[in-house]
C-alpha positions in Angstrom: -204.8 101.1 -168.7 -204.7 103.5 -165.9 -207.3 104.5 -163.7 -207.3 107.8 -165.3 -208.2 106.4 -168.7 -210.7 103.9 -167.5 -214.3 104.6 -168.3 -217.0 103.0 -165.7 -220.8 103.0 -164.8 -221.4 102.2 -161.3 -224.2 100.5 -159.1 -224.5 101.3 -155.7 -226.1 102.9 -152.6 -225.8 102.9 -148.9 -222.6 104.1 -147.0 -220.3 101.9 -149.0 -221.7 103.0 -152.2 -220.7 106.7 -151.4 -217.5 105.4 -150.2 -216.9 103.1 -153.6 -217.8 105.9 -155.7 -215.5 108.4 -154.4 -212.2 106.2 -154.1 -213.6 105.7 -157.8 -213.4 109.9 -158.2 -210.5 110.1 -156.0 -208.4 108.0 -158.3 -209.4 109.4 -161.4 -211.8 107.2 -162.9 -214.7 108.5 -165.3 -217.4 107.6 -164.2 -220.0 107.8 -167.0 -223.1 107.0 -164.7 -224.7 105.8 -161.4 -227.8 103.2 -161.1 -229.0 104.0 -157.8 -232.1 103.2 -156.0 -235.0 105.9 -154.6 -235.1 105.5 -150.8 -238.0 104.1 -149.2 -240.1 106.5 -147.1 -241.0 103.2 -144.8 -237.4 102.5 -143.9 -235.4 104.4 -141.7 -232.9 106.4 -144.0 -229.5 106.6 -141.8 -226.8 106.8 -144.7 -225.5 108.7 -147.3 -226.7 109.4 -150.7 -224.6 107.5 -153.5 -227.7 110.2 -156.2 -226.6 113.3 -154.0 -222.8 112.3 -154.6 -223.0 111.3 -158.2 -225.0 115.0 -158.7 -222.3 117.2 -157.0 -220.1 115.8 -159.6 -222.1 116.2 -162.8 -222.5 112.3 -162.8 -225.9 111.4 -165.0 -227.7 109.6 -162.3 -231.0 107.3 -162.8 -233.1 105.2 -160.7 -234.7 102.2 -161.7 -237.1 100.0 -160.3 -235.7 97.0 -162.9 -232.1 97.5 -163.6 -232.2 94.6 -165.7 -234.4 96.2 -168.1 -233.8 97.1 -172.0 -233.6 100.7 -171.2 -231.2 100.5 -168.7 -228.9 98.0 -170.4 -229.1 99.9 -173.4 -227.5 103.1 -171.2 -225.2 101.3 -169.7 -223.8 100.2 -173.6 -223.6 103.6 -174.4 -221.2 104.5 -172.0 -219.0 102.2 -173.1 -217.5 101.5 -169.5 -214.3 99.4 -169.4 -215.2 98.2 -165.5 -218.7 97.9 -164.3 -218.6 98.1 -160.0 -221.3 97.2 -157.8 -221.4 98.9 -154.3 -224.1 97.5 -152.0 -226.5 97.8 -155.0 -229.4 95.8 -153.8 -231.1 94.2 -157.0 -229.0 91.2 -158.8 -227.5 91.9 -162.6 -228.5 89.7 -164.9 -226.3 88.5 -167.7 -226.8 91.1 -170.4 -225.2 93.9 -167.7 -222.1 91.6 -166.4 -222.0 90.9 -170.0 -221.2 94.5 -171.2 -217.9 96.2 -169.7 -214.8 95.0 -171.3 -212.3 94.3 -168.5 -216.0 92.7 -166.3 -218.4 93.7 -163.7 -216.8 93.8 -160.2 -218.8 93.8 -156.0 -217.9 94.7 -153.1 -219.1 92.6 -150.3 -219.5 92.7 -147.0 -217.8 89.7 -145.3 -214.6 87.9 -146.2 -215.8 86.0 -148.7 -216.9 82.7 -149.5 -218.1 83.0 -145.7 -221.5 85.2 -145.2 -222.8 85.1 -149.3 -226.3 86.5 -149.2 -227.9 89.3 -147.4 -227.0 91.7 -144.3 -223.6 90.0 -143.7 -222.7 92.4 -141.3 -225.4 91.5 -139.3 -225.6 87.5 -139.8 -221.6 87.3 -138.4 -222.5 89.7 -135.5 -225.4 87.6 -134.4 -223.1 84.5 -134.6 -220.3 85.9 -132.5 -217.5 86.3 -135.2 -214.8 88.0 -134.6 -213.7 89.1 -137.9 -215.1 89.9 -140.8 -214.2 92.5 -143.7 -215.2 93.9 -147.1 -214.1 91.5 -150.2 -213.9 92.5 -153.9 -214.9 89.9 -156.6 -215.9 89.3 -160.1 -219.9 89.2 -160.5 -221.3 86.1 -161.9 -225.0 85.5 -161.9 -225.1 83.6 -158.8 -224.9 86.2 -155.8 -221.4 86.7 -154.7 -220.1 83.4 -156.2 -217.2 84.8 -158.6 -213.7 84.9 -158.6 -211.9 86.5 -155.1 -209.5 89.8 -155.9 -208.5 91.1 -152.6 -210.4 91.7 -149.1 -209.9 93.9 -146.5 -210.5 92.5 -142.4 -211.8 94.1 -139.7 -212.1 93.0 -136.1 -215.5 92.5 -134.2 -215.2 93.1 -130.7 -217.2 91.3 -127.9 -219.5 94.5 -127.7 -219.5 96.3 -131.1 -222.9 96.2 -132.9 -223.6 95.7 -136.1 -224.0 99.4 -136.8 -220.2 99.6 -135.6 -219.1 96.8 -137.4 -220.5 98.2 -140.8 -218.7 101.6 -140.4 -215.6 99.5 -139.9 -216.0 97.7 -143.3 -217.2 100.9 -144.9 -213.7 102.2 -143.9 -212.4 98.6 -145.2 -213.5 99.5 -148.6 -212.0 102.3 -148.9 -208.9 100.4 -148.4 -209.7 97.5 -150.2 -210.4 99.7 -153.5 -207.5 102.2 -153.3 -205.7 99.2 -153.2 -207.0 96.8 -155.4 -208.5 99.0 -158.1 -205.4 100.6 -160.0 -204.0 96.8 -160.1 -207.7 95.8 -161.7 -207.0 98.9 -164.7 -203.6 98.3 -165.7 -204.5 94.6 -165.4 -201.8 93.0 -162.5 -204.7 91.6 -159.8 -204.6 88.3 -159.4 -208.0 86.4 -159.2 -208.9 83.0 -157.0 -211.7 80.8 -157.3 -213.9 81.0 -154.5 -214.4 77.7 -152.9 -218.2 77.9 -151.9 -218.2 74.4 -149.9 -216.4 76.4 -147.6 -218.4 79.1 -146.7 -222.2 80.1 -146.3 -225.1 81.8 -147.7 -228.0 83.5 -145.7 -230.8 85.1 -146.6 -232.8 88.8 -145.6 -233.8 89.4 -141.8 -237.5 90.6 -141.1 -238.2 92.3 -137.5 -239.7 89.5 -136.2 -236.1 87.5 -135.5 -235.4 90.3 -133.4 -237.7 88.3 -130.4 -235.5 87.3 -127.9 -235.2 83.8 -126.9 -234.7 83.7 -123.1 -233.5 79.6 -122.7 -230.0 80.6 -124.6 -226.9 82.2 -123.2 -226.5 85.0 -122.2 -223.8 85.7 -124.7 -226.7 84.5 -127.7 -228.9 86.8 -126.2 -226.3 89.5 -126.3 -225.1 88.7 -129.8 -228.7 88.9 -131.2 -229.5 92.4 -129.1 -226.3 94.0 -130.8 -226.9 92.1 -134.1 -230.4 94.1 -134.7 -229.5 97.6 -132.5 -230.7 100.6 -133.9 -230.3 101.7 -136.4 -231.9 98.2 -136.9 -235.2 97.3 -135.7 -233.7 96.0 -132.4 -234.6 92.9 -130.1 -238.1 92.8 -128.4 -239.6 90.5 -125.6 -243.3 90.9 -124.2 -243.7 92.0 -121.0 -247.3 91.7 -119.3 -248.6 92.3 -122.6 -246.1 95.1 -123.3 -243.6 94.9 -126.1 -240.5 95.8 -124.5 -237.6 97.1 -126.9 -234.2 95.9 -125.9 -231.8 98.4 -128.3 -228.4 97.8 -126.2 -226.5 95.0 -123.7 -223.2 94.9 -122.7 -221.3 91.5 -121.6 -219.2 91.5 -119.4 -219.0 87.2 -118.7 -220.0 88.2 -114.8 -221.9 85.5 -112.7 -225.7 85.4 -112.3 -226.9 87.2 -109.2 -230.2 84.8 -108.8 -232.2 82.3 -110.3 -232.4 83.1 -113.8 -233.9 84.5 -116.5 -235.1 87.6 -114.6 -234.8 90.9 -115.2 -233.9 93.1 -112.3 -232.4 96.7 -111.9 -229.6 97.2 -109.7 -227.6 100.9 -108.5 -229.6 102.3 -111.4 -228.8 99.6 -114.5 -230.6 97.0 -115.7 -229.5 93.8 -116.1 -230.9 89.6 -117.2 -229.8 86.7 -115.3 -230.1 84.3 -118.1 -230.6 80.7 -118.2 -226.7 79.6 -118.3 -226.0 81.5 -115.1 -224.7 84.7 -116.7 -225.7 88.6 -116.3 -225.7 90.8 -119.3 -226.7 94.1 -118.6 -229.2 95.7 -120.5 -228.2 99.3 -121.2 -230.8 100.8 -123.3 -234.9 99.2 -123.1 -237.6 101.0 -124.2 -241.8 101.2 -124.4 -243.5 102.7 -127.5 -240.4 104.7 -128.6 -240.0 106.1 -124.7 -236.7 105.0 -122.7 -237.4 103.0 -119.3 -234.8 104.1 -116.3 -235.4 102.4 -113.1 -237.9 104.6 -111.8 -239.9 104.8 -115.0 -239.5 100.5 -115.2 -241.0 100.7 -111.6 -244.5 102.8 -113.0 -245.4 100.4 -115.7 -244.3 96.9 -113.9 -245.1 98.0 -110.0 -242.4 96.2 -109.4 -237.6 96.4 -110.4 -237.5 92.6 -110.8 -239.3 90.3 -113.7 -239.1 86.3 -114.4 -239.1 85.7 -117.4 -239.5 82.2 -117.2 
């Protein structure tokens, strides 16, 4: 089967999902329909729309708050899909759904595989200082990305890319990873391995809470959690004289403590942490309430350039 012949419903949202769907339209593929979900009004909406896609291409489109549901399964049967993908879809399929396209329901996920199952993998390997991930391509099985390994697609982290960064690398990955891997998946040539799940890791959803910012680790933890939870995350925090005080960027440079640490201090116009191991990270973005502190505005609300934090 080519990818011209090959019928397929697909689930997604988010920036892969608009990128999954149209390698799907760009090779060809008909694409009978697309489970999407309805954005949330409470969470800030900074991606594409897999429903505004799907509609500019006459693709039926519907939203439901169970996917797993008769209704919805029923659908799905009637289009009669050969391949079934999943693009950062955010509910799990039950049985009945893998169950139904003929050649099998395929995800993309974001981390090299078995490494970072779960939730917000971007994020998770960001805050642990990795220095590669990617976007992998598996079977679906009813335990969360547990099935059989196709193909993945790697993407360096560097020392100060943030999560946001990181994810528009593996959204590019995708795109990669499915213009390769797809065609081979139709006319049935890709190989499939066995994920070994002793070796990797699972991890769960992050609330805005595990944003606070420990100051008794490194500098370099302190760093990786700041760009781990940037904007368009909820960002790191610490509480200043009562004050929440939003830390949205750092940078780390690996440069020595300039004093007894952890302070905060400004210095030629930036600010920067001395942090309990006896290295600076600079601070590059902190905020009150939404309004962005420079020196002179840090200096109104403290009475003073230079905080302990201890």
């Amino acid at each position: 089967m080519s990818a011209g012949t090959a019928r397929a419903v697909v689930f997604a949202y988010h920036d892969v999902g608009v990128r999954g769907l149209s390698v799907l339209l760009a090779l060809g593929v008909d694409v009978r329909l697309v489970v999407t979900h309805r954005d949330d009004p409470d969470e800030n909406i900074w991606f594409d729309s897999v429903a505004e896609l799907a509609a500019r291409n006459d693709i039926p489109v519907i939203m439901p708050s169970d996917p797993n549901s008769g209704d919805v399964i029923e659908q799905v049967r009637a289009c009669q899909p050969d391949v079934l993908f999943s693009f950062y879809y955010r509910h799990m399929l039950d049985a009945d759904l893998l169950s139904i396209p003929r050649i099998g329901a395929f995800n993309v996920h974001g981390s090299l595989l078995p490494k970072y199952r779960g939730r917000v993998p971007v994020n998770w390997g960001v805050l642990h200082g990795e220095t590669e991930t990617g976007a992998s391509l598996h079977r679906m099985e009813i335990k969360p990305d547990a099935g059989a390994l196709l193909d993945q697609q790697a993407v360096a982290i560097l020392p100060n890319d943030t999560a946001w960064t990181v994810f528009q690398k593996i959204t590019c990955a995708t795109e990669r990873l499915l213009l390769r891997c797809v065609p081979l998946l139709l006319e049935g040539r890709a190989s499939e391995t066995p994920l070994d799940l002793s070796a990797g890791s699972y991890f769960g959803g992050r609330r805005p809470e595990d944003g606070r910012i420990d100051w008794r680790c490194s500098a370099r933890a302190i760093h990786n959690l700041i760009r781990a939870v940037a904007p368009p995350y909820p960002g790191a925090f610490l509480e200043l004289d009562g004050q929440r005080l939003d830390v949205l960027g750092s940078y780390f440079r690996g440069l020595p403590a300039q004093g007894q640490g952890p302070r905060i201090y400004w210095q030629a116009g930036r600010c920067h942490a001395d942090c309990a191991d006896g290295v600076q990270l600079e601070l590059t973005r902190i905020a009150i309430a939404g309004e962005a502190l420079d020196e002179a505005a840090f200096r109104t609300r403290f009475a003073t350039t230079e905080l302990n934090l201890s």
